[in-house]
SEVOTI-711688 format. One record per residue: residue number from 0; residue in one letter; x, y, z of N, C-alpha, C, O, CB in turn. Coordinates in nm, 2 decimals, m for minus. Glycine has a CB too. Layout:
SEVOTI-711688
{NUM, 'A', {X, Y, Z}, {X, Y, Z}, {X, Y, Z}, {X, Y, Z}, {X, Y, Z}} ...
//
This chain:
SEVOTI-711688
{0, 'X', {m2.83, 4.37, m7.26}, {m2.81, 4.37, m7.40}, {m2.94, 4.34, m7.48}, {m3.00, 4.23, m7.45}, {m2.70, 4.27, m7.44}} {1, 'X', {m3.00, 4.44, m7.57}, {m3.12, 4.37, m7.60}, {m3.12, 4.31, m7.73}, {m3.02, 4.33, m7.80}, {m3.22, 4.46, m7.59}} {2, 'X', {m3.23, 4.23, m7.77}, {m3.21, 4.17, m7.89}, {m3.28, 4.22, m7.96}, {m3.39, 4.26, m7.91}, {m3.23, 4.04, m7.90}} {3, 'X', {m3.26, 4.26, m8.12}, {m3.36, 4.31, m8.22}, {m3.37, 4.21, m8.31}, {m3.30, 4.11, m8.32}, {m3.33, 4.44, m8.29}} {4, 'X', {m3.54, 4.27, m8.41}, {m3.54, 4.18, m8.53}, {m3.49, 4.25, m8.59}, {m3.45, 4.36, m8.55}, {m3.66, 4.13, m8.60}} {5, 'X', {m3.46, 4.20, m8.71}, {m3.42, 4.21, m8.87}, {m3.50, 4.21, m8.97}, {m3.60, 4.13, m8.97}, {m3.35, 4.13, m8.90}} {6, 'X', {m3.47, 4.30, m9.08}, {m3.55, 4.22, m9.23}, {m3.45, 4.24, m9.32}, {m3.43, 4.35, m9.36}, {m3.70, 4.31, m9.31}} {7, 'X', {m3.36, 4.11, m9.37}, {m3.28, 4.22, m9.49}, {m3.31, 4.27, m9.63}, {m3.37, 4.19, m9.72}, {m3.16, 4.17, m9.52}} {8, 'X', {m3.29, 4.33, m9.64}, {m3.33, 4.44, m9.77}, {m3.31, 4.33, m9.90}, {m3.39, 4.27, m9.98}, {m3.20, 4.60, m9.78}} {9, 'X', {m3.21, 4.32, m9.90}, {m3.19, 4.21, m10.04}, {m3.25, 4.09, m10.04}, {m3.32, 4.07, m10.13}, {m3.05, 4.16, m10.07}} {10, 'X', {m3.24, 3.94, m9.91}, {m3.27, 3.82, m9.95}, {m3.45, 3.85, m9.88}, {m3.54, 3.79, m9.95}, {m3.16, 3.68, m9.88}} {11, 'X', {m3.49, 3.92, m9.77}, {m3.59, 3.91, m9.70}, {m3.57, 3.81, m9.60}, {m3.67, 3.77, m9.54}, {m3.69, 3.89, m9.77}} {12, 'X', {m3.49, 3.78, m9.58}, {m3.43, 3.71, m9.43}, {m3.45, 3.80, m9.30}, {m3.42, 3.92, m9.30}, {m3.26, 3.69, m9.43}} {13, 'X', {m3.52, 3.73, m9.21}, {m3.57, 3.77, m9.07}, {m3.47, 3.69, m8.98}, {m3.46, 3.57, m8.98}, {m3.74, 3.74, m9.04}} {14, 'X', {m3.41, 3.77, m8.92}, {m3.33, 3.69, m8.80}, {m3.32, 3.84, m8.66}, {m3.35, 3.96, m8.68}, {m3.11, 3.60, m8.88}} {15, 'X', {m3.27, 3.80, m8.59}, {m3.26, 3.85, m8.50}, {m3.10, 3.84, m8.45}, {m3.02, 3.74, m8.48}, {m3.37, 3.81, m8.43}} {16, 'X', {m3.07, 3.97, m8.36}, {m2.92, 4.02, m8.28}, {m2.90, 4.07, m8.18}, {m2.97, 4.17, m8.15}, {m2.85, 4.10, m8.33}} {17, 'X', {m2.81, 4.00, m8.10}, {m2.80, 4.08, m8.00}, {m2.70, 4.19, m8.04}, {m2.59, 4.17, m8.10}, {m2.77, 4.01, m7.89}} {18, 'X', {m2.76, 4.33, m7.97}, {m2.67, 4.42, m7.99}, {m2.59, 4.47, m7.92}, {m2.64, 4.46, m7.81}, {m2.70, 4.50, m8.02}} {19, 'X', {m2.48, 4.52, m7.90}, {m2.37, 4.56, m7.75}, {m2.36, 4.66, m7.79}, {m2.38, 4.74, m7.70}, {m2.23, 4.51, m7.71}} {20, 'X', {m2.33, 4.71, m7.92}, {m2.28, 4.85, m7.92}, {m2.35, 4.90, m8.03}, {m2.34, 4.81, m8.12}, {m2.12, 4.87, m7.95}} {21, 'X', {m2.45, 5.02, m8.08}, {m2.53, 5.04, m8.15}, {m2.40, 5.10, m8.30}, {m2.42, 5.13, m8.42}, {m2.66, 5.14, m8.06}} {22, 'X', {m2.32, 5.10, m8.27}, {m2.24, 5.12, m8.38}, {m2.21, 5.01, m8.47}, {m2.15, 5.00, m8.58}, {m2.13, 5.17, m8.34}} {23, 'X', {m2.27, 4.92, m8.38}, {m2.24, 4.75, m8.47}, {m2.26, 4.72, m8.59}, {m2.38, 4.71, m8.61}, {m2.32, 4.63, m8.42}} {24, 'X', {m2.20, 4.70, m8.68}, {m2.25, 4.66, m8.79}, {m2.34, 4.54, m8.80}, {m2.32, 4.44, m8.73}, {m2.15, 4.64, m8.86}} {25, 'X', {m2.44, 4.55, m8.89}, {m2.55, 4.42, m8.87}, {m2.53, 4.37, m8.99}, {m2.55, 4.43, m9.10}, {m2.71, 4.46, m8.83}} {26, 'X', {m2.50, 4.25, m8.97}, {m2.48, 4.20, m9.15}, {m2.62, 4.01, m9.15}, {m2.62, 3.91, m9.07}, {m2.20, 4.13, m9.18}} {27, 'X', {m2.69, 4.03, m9.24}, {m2.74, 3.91, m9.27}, {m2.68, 3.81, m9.28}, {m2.59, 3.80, m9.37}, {m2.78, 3.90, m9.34}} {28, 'X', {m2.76, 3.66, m9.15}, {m2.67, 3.59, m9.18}, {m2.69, 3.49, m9.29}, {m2.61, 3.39, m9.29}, {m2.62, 3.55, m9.08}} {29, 'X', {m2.80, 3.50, m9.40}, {m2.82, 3.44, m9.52}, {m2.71, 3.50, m9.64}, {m2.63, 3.42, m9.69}, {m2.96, 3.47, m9.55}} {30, 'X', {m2.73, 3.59, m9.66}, {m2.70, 3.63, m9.76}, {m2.55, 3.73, m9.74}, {m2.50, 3.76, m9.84}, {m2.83, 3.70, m9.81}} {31, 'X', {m2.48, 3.78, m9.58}, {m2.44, 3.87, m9.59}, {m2.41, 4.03, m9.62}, {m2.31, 4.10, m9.61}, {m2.42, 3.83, m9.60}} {32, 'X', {m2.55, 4.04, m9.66}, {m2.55, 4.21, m9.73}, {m2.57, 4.29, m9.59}, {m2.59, 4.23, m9.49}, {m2.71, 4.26, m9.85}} {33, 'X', {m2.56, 4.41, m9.61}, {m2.54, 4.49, m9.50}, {m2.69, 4.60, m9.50}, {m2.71, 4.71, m9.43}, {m2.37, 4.57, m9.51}} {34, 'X', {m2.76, 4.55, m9.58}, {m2.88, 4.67, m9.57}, {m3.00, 4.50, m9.53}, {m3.04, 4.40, m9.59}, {m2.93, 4.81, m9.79}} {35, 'X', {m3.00, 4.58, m9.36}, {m3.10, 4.54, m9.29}, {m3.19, 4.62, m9.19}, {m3.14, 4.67, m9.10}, {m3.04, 4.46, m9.23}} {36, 'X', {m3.29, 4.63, m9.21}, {m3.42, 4.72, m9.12}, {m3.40, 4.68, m9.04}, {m3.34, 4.57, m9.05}, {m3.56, 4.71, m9.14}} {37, 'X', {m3.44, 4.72, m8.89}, {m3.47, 4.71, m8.81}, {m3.61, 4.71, m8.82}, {m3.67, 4.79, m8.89}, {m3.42, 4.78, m8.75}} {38, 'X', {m3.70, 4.59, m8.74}, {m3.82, 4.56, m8.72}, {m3.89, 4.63, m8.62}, {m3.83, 4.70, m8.53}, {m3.83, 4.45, m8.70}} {39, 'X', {m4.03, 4.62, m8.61}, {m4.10, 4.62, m8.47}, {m4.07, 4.51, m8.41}, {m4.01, 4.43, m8.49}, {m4.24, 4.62, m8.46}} {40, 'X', {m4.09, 4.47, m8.29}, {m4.09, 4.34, m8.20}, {m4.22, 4.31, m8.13}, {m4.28, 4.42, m8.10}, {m4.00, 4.36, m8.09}} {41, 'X', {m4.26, 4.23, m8.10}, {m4.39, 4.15, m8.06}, {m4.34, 4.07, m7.97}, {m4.28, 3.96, m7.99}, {m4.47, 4.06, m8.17}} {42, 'X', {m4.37, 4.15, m7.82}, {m4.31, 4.08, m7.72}, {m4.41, 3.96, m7.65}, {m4.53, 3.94, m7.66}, {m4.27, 4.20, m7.62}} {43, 'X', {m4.35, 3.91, m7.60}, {m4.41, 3.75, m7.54}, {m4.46, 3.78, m7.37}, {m4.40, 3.83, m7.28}, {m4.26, 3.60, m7.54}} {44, 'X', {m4.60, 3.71, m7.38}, {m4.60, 3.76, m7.21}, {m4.66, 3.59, m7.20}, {m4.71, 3.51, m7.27}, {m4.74, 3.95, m7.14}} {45, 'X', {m4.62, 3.60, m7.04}, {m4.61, 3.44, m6.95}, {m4.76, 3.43, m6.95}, {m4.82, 3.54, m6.92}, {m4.53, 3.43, m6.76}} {46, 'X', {m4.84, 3.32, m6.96}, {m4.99, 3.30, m6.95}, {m4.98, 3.23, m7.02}, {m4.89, 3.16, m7.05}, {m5.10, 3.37, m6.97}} {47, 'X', {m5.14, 3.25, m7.06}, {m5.25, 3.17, m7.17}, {m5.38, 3.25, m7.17}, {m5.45, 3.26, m7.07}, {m5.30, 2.99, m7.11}} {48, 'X', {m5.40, 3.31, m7.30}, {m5.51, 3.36, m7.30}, {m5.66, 3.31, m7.25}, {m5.77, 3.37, m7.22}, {m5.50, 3.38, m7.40}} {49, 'X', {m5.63, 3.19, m7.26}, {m5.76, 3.08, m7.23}, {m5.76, 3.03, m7.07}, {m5.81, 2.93, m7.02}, {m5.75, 2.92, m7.34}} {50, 'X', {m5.67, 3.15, m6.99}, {m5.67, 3.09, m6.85}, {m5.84, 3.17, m6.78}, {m5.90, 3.28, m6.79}, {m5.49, 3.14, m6.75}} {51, 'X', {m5.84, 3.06, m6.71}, {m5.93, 3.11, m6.58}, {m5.94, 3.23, m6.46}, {m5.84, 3.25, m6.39}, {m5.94, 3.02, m6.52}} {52, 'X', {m6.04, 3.29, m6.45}, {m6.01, 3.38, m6.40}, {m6.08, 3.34, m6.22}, {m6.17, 3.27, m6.19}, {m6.07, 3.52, m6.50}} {53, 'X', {m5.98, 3.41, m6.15}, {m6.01, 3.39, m5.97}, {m6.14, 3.41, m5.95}, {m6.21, 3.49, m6.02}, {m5.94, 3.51, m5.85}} {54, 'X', {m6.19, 3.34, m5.84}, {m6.35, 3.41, m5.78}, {m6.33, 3.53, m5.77}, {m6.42, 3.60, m5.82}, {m6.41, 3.37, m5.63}} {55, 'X', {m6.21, 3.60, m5.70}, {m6.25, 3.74, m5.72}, {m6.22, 3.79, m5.82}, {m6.15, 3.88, m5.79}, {m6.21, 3.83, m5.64}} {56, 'X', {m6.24, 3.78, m5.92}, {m6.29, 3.84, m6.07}, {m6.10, 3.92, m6.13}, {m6.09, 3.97, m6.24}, {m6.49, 4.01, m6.04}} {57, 'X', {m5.97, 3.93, m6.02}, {m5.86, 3.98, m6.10}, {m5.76, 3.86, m6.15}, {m5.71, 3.77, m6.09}, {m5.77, 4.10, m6.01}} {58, 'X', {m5.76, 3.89, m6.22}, {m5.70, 3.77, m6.33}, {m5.54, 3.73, m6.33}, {m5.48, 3.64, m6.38}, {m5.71, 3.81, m6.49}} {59, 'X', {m5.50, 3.86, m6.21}, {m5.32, 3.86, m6.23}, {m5.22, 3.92, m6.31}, {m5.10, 3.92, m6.29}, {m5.29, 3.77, m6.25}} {60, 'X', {m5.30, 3.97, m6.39}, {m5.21, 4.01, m6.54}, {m5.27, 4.05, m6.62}, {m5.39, 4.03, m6.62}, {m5.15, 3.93, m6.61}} {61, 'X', {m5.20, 4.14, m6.74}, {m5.21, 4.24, m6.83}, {m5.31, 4.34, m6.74}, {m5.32, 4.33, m6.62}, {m5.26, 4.17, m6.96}} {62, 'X', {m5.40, 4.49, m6.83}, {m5.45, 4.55, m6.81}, {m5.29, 4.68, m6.76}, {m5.17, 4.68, m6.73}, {m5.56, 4.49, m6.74}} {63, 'X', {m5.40, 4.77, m6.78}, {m5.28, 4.86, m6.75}, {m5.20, 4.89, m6.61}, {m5.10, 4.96, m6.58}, {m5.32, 4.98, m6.79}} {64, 'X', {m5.28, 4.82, m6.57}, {m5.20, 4.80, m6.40}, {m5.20, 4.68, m6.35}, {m5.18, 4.67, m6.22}, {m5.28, 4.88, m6.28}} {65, 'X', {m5.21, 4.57, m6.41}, {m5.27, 4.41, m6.35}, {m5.37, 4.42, m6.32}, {m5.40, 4.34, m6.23}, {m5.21, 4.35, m6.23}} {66, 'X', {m5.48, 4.50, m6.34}, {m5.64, 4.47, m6.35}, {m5.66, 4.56, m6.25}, {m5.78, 4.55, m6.24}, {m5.71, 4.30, m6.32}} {67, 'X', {m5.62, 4.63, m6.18}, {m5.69, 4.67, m6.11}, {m5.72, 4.83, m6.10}, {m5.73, 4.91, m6.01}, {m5.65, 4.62, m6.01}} {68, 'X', {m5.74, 4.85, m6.23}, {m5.81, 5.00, m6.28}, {m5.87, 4.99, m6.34}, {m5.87, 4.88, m6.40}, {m5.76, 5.10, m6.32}} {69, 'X', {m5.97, 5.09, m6.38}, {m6.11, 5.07, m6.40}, {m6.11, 5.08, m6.54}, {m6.21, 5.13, m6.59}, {m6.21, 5.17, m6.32}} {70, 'X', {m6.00, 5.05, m6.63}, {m6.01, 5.04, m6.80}, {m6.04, 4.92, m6.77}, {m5.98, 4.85, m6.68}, {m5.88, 5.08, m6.91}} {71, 'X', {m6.16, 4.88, m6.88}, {m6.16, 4.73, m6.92}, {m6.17, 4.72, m7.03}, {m6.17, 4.61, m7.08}, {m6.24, 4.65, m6.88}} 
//
């Protein structure tokens, strides 16, 4: 089931839903109006940008393959 953001149209309330059935009605739960956007999402990845990297120079993560192609 995935979860989306929100924006609603009338108060500008941001919350987020889980959705089950895309026929769902999505109603704000500030204000109750029913004209809500659907957002982009800004997903969360496990780290720390400020981590250290291995003697052998692959870090474990991100890049388009876990580091080990030749985009840097």
């Amino acid at each position: 089931m995935p979860i989306y953001e929100y924006i609603c149209a009338d108060c500008n309330e941001r919350f987020e839903k889980i959705v089950i059935n895309k026929q769902q009605e999505i109603c704000c739960p500030k204000c109750s109006s029913k004209k809500a956007a659907i957002q982009l999402s800004v997903f969360a990845t496990v780290g720390s940008s400020h981590s250290s990297t291995p003697s052998g120079g692959f870090s474990g993560g991100g890049g388009c393959c876990g580091g080990g192609c030749s985009y840097h």
